[in-house]
N, C-alpha and C positions, 0 to 999 in steps of 0.2 A: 708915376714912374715906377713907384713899387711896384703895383697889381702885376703893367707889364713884365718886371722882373720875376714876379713869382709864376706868374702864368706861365714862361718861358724854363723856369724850373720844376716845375708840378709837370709839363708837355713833356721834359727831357726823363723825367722820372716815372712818366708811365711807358714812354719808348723804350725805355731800356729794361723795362720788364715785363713789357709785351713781346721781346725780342729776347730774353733769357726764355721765356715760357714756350716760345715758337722752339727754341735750340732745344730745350728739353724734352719737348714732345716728339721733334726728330730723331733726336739719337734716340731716346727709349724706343720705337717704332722702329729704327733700322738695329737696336740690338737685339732685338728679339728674332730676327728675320734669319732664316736660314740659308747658308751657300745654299747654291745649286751645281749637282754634280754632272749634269748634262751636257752634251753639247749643245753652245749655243742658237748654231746655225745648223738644223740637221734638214739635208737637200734628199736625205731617202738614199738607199743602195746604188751603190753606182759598180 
């Protein structure tokens, strides 16, 4: 009954910093990222 408790703990403890590491890597990656001053839908001169 222990193992399974700890298995169950050691799974919940690498989720949760396989899942801070995923957040991390997105925001850094989206702060770096610059607006764009464009429009987004440009259909050509009308």
């Amino acid at each position: 009954m222990i193992k399974v408790i700890a298995a169950c703990v050691i799974g919940a403890v690498l989720a949760g910093g396989a899942t801070f590491m995923a957040t991390s890597l997105a925001t850094d990656s989206t702060a770096t990222a610059e607006p764009v001053n464009e429009t987004l839908y440009n259909y050509g001169d009308r």
